[in-house]
C-alpha positions in Angstrom: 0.0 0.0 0.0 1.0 3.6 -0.6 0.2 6.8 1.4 -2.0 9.4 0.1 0.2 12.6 0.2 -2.4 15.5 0.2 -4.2 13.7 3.3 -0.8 13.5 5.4 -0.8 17.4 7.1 -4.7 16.8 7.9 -5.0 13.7 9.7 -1.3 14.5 11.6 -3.3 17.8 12.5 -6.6 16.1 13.5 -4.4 13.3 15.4 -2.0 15.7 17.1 -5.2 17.5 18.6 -6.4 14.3 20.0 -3.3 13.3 21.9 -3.1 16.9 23.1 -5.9 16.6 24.8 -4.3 14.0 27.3 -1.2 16.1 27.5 1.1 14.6 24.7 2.4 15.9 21.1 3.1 14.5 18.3 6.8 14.2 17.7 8.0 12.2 14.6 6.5 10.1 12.4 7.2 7.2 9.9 5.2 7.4 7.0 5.9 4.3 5.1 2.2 2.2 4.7 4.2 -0.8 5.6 6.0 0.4 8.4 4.0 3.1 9.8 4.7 4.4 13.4 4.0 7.7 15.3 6.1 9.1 17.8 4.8 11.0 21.2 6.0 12.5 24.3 4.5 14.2 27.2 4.1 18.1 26.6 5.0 18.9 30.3 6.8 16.3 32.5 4.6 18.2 35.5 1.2 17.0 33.5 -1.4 15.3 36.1 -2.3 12.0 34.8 -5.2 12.0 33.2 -7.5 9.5 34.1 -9.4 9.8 30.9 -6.4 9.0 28.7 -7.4 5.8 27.0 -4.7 2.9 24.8 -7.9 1.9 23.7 -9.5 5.2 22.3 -5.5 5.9 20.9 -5.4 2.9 19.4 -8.4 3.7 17.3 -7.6 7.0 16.7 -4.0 5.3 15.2 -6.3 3.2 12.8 -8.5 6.0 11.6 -5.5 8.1 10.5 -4.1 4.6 8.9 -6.9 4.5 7.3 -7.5 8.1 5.7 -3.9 7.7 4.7 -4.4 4.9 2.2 -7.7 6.1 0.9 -6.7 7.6 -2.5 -10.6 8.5 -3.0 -11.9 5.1 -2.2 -14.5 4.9 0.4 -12.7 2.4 3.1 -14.2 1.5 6.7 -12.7 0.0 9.5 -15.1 -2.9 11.6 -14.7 -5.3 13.9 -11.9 -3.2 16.3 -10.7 -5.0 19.2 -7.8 -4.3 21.6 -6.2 -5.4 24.3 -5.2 -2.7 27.0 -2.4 -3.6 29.5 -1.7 0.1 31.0 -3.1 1.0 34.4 -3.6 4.5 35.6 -0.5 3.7 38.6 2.1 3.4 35.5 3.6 7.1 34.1 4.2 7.3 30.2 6.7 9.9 29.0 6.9 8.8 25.2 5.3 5.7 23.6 5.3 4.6 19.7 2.3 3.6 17.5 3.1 0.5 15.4 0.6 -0.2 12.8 1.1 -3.4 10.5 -1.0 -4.6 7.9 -1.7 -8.4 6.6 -3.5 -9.5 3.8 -7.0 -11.5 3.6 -8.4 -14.0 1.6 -10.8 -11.3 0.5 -9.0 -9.1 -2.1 -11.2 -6.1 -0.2 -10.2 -6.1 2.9 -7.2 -6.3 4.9 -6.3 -7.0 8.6 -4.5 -4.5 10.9 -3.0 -4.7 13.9 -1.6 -1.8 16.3 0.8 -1.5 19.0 1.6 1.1 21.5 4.9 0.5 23.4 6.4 2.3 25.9 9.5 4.1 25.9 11.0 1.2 27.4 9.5 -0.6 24.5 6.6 -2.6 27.2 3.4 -3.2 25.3 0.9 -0.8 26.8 -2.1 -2.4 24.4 -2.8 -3.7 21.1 -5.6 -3.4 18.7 -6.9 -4.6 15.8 -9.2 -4.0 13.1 -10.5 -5.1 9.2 -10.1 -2.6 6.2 -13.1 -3.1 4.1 -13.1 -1.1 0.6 -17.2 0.2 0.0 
């Protein structure tokens, strides 16, 4: 898969103000379909923990800007997300990574992806996953 170039500045926009929200920027990003990762760290290291941040809602929020990335004017929809969350409110995240992969399907029309979020000591805070059905 390819990225959709006039769709990157928009969804980092959209994305970045999401993970503002709980107190973390957007850093770096790789922008490679088949190696895509973004990069954040905590705005102010004096930040109360917010106890409405969510891997879950993040990991989501990873797929959906996966997602409008590889568009390229076809209507696409995620279903069937699922994750796995193994951060607790007690732990303190400074930076963390968002991995997503891809894998293909018997179905030409869909494909299956998966997304990580690690710590920066590299600890698997959650995991998600999801189909990408072409309309």
């Amino acid at each position: 898969m390819t990225l959709k170039p006039d769709t990157i500045a928009q969804s980092l926009l959209a994305t970045h103000s999401t993970i503002e929200s709980f107190g973390f920027e957007l850093k770096n990003w790789n922008l490679d379909a088949d190696n895509f990762s973004l990069f954040f760290s905590k705005k102010n290291v004096y930040f109360k923990e917010d106890n409405n941040f969510s891997i879950d809602a993040l990991l989501f929020q990873s797929l959906e800007l996966y997602k409008r990335f590889v568009e390229y004017g076809e209507h696409l929809q995620l279903s069937n997300f699922h994750s796995v969350n193994l951060w607790t409110n007690k732990q303190t995240i400074h930076d963390f990574t968002i991995e997503i992969d891809w894998l293909s399907t018997p179905n030409k029309h869909q494909k299956f992806l998966e997304a990580y979020c690690y710590n920066e000591a590299g600890q698997l805070l959650g995991k998600g996953s999801a189909l990408l059905n072409k309309q």
